[in-house]
Each structure stands twice: as C-alpha cells, then as structure tokens.
C-alpha positions as CSV (number, residue, x, y, z in Angstrom):
1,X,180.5,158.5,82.6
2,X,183.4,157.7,80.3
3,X,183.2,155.2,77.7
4,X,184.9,151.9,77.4
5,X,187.8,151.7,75.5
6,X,186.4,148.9,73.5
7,X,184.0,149.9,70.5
8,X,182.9,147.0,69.8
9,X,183.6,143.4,71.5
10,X,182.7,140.0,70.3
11,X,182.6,137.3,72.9
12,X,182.8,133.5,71.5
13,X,180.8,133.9,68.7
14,X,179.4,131.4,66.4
15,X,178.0,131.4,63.2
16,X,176.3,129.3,60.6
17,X,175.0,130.0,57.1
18,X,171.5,127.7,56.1
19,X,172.8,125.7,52.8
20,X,170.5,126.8,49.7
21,X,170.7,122.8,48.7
22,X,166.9,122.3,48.7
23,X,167.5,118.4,49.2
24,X,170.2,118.9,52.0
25,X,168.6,122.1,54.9
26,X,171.9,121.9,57.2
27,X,173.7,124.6,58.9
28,X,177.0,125.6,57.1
29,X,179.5,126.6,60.2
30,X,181.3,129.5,59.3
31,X,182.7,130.9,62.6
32,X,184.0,129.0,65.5
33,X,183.9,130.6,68.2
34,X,185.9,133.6,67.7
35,X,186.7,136.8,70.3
36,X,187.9,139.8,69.7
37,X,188.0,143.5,70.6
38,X,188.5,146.5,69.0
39,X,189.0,149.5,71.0
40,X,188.6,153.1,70.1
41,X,190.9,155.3,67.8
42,X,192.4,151.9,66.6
43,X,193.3,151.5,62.8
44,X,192.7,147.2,62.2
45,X,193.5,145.3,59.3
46,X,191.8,141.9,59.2
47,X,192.9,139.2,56.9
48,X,192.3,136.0,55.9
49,X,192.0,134.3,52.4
50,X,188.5,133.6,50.4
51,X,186.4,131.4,52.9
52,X,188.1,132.0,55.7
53,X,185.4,134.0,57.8
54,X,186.8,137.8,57.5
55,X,183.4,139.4,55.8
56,X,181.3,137.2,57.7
57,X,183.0,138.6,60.9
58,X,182.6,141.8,59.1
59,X,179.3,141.7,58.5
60,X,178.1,141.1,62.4
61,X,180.0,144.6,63.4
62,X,176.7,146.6,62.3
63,X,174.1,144.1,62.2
64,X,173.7,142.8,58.9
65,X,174.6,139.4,60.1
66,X,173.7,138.1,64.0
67,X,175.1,135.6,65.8
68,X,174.0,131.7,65.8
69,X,176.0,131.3,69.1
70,X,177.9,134.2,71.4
71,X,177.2,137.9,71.3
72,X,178.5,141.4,69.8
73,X,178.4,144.3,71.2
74,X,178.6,147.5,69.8
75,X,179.3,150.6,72.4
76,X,178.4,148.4,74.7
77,X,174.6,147.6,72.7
78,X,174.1,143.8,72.1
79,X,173.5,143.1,68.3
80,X,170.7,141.1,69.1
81,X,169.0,143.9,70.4
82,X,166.6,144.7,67.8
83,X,165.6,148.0,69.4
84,X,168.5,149.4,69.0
85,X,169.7,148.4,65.3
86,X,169.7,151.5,64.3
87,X,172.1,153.3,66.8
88,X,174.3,150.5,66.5
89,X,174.4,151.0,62.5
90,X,174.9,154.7,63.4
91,X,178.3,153.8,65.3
92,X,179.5,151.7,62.8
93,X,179.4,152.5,59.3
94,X,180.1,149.9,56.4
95,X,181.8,150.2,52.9
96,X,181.6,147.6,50.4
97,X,184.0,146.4,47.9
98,X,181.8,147.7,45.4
99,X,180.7,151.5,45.2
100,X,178.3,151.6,43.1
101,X,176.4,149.3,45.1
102,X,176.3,152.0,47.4
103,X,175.3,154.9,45.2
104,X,172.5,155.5,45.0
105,X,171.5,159.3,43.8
106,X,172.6,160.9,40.7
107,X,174.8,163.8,41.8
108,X,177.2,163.5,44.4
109,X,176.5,165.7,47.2
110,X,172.6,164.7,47.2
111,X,174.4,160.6,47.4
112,X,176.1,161.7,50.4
113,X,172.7,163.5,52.2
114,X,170.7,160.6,51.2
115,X,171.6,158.4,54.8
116,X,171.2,161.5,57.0
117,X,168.2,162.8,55.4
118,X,166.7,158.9,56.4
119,X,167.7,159.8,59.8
120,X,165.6,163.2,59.7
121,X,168.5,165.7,60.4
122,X,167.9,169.2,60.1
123,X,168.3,170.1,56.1
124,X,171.1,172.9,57.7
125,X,172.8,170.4,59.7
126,X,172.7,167.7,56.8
127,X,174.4,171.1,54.4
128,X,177.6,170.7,57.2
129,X,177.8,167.1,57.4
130,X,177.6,166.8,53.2
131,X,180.4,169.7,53.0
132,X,182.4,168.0,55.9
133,X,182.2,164.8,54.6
134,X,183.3,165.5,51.1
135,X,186.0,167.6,52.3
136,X,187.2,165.0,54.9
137,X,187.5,162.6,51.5
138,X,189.1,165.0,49.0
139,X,185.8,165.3,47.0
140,X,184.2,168.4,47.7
141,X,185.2,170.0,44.3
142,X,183.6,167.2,42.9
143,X,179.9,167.8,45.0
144,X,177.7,168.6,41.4
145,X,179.3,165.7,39.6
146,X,177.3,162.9,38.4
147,X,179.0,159.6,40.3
148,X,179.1,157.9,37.1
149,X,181.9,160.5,35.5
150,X,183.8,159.6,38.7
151,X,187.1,157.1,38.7
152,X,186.6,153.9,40.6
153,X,188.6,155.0,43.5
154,X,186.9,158.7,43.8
155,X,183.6,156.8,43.7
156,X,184.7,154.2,46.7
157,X,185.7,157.7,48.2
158,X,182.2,159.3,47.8
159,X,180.8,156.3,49.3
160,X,182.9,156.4,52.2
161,X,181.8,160.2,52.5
162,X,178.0,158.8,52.4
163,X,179.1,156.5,55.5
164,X,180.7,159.4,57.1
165,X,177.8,161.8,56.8
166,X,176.1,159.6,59.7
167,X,179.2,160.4,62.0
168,X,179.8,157.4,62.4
169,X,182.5,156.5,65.4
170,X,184.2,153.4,63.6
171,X,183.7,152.4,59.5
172,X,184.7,148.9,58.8
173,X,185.6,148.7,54.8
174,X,185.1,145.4,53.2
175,X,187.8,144.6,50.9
176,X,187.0,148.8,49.5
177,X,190.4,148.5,47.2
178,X,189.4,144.6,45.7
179,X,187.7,146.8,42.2
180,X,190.3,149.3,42.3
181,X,193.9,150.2,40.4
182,X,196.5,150.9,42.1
183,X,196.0,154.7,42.1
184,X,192.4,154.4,43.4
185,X,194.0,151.8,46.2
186,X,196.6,154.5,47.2
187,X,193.5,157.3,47.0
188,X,191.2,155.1,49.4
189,X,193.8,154.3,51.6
190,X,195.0,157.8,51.8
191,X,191.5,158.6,53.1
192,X,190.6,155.8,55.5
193,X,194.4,156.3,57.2
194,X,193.4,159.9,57.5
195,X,190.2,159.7,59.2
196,X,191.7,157.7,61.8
197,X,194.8,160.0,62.6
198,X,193.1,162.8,62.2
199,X,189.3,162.5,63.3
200,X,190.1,159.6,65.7
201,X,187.6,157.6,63.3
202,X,188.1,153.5,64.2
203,X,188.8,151.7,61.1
204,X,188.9,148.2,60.8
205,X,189.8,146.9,57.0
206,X,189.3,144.0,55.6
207,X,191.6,143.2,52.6
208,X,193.6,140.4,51.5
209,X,196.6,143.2,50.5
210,X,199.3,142.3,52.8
211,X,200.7,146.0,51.9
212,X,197.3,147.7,53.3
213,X,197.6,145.4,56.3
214,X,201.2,146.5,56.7
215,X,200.3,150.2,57.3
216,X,197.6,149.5,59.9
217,X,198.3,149.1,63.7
218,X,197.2,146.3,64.5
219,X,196.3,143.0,62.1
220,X,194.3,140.4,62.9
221,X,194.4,136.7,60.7
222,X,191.2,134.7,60.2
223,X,191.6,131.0,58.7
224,X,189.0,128.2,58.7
225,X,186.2,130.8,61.3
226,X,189.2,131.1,64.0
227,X,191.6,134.0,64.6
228,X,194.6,132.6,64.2
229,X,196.9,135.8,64.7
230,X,196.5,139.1,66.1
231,X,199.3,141.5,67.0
232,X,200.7,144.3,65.1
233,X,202.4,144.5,61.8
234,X,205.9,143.4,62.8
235,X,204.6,140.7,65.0
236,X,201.8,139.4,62.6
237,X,204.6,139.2,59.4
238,X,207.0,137.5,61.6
239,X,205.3,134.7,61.3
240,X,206.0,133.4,57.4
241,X,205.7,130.2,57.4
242,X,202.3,130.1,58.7
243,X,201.0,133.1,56.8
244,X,201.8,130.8,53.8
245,X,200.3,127.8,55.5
246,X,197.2,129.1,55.7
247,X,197.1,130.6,51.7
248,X,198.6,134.3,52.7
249,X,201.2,136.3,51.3
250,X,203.7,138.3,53.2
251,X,204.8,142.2,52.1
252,X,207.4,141.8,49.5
253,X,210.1,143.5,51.6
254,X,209.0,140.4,54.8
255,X,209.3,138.4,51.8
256,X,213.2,139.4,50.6
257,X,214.5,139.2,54.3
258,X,212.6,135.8,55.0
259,X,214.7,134.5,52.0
260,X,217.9,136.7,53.1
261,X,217.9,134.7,56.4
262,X,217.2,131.5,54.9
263,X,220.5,131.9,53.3
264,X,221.8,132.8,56.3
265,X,221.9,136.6,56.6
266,X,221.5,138.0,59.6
267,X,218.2,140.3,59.5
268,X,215.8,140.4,62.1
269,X,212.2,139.2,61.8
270,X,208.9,141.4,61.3
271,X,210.9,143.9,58.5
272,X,207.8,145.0,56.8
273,X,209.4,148.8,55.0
274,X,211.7,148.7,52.3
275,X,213.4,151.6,54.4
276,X,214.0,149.2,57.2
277,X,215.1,147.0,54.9
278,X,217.4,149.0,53.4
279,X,218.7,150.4,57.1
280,X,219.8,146.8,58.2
281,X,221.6,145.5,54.9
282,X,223.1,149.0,55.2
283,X,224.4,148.1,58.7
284,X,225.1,144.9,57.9
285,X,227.2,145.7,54.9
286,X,229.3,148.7,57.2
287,X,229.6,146.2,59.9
288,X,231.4,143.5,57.0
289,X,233.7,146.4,56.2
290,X,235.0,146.9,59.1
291,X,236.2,143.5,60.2
C-alpha cells in the first residue's frame, strides 16, 4: 500500500508546561490549538521568536513532548502510543542547537555507530550506515578524529550524521546554526539542503534566521502557541508588517524593497534574492530610460 503524503500531521493540539513555582502548581499554556502537516520530501522552515511555541512544537514531532490536548501522528503512528515510541523516534530524527550535547563517544565514527548499535543492527550493516552517513555530511575524512578537535559547525555536522545513521525519513533541527559562525551556518545548511534534494530526507528547521528560512520551501510562523503564517518564502516575506508585529525580521533584500516601495518604487512583494532584486531595479531603471 502506498504511504500518505503526510509524514507527520498534528491535529488541534494543545499543550501546557506544569509551572516549577512550588507555591503556584498551574498549567502554563504553551500551544493553542495548532494544525499542521508536513508531507514527505518537504524542506520546512518554522519560525517564531523566543516564547512563541516553535521548539515546543518541535519537540512533539519525535516524542520528547506529548500532547495535553489533540494528537500527532507520525507515519500515520499516534504519539501517544507508547508502544511504538521507538519507531516513531526512528522516523524522525532530532538535532539540537547544541552538538555536543549530542556527542557522546570520543572518536567520531564510534559517535555516529553509537544510536544504531542501541538498535542492535548488524556490526556490518552499522560499518555502511557510519561510512554513509559521514560521507552524506562531508565528514568521512574526519571518521578517527576526536569530536573535540572538530569546528562547531563540523561537530553540528557529525551529530546530524549520528541522526542519519538511524535512517531516519524526516530530521527536524532545532535552531542547529544558533552556536555557530557564519561559516559553520553555511556548512550545516549546506548539508541539511542536501539531504533533502538529494536523499529525499524531510527537513523541517527551526531557526529564527530569516535568511535559512528564505532558502526553504515552505515557512511556517508560530507567535503566542498559534501558527500565524504558512506558505512559501515569497508568500510568507510578503507580509512585513506583521513579521515585525509579532518581533521578526524580514531578509535584508524583503527589507530594501519594503522601504523601496514605501517610497514609492514600484517592486513587487515577496523579493526575497538579492538577484531578484537586482533583476527588477534593473528593469525598472531600462524601462525609465526609455520613456
């Protein structure tokens, strides 16, 4: 039978934290209510600013969180179903924004065996996946290094190897560039863009860089537990004024023509590449000349 489309599907969830106020036990509401599907092969950004639910969401793709109200389902497997935790964890992989919170062993290649040896895979098989993996994340020359000689952003790339190891069928990074310069931001992104073209891997991203969310398909905005936008790039950055409503940023390049326009330039909305920019004041500028 062939699969639904949809990885993983949340249906009207709700979700509360209990507050650690020993003189006040109430529920802290986090999400409200929030839907949303993600469907196979599909490259997500998910934003929102500090508070605003994003790694909470996050964190109820693989389990580690379970919903107070509403369900998740993961390839079709509700969350709730403790029987099945560990297939669903299988399917969907996390990265955290710090990696050596993942790390765990003291050469590389034995950090990346360390998940599938857990799962009892065949030593050979587990040779493959360790080779595959590093390979897949531009790290395999690196395999006998100790992680703590590694760069920030080739140790965020080891742990995504350790994640893909499991074969997984969707990773979901948590904010993986926050630590990171700006080389080991382009290195991480490189990767996770990579194993979505070109292993069909799902990736959903949570960042609060508006230029990461401008390279993904599809981007999805989270303010106060709600989804408040969802739609891709172009459509999500047309909307400036309530990006900064809600504490957000636009790309730089959105943010040139939103001010172009105010001043009464005529540029169309969603621009979110500095070559599309540079296209339409191009045309604009020929168009001048010629009247």
């Amino acid at each position: 039978m062939e699969k639904d489309s949809k990885i993983i599907s949340v249906q009207n969830v709700k979700f509360s934290y209990e507050s650690t106020d020993p003189d006040n036990q109430s529920l802290i509401p986090v999400l409200h209510g929030v839907s949303l599907d993600i469907h196979r092969g599909e490259f997500v950004a998910v934003l929102g600013h500090n508070g605003s639910g994003k790694s909470t969401l996050a964190k109820h793709f693989n389990c580690i969180l379970l919903p107070t109200e509403g369900t998740v389902l993961v390839d079709g497997i509700n969350t709730k179903d403790g029987e099945f935790i560990y297939d669903i964890r299988q399917t969907v992989g996390m990265v955290f924004q710090n990696p050596d919170n993942q790390i765990v062993a003291t050469i590389v290649e034995e950090d990346v065996a360390f998940a599938p040896e857990n799962l009892g895979i065949e030593p050979d098989e587990i040779r493959r996946r360790v080779d595959d993996a590093l390979t897949s994340v531009g790290m395999y020359e690196h395999r006998e290094s100790a992680p703590h000689q590694l760069s920030g952003g080739q140790k965020q790339r080891v742990a995504i190897a350790g994640i893909i190891a499991m074969r997984p069928e969707c990773i979901v990074l948590d904010e993986p560039t926050a630590m990171l310069d700006p080389r080991g931001r382009a290195e991480v992104l490189s990767t996770i863009r990579r194993l979505n073209r070109e292993n069909g891997i799902t990736v959903i991203l949570i960042t609060h860089y508006m230029d990461e969310a401008a390279q993904c398909d599809r981007v999805v905005v989270t303010d106060s537990g709600k989804i408040i936008l969802d739609g891709t790039p172009k459509e999500v950055f047309s909307h400036v004024e309530l990006l900064k409503e809600v504490g957000l940023d636009v790309p730089q390049v959105t943010e040139l023509t939103y001010e172009l326009k105010k001043a009464g330039i005529d540029l169309p909305d969603g621009i979110i590449s500095v070559e599309e920019c540079a296209d339409k004041l191009e045309e604009l500028l020929k168009n001048a000349a010629r009247r």
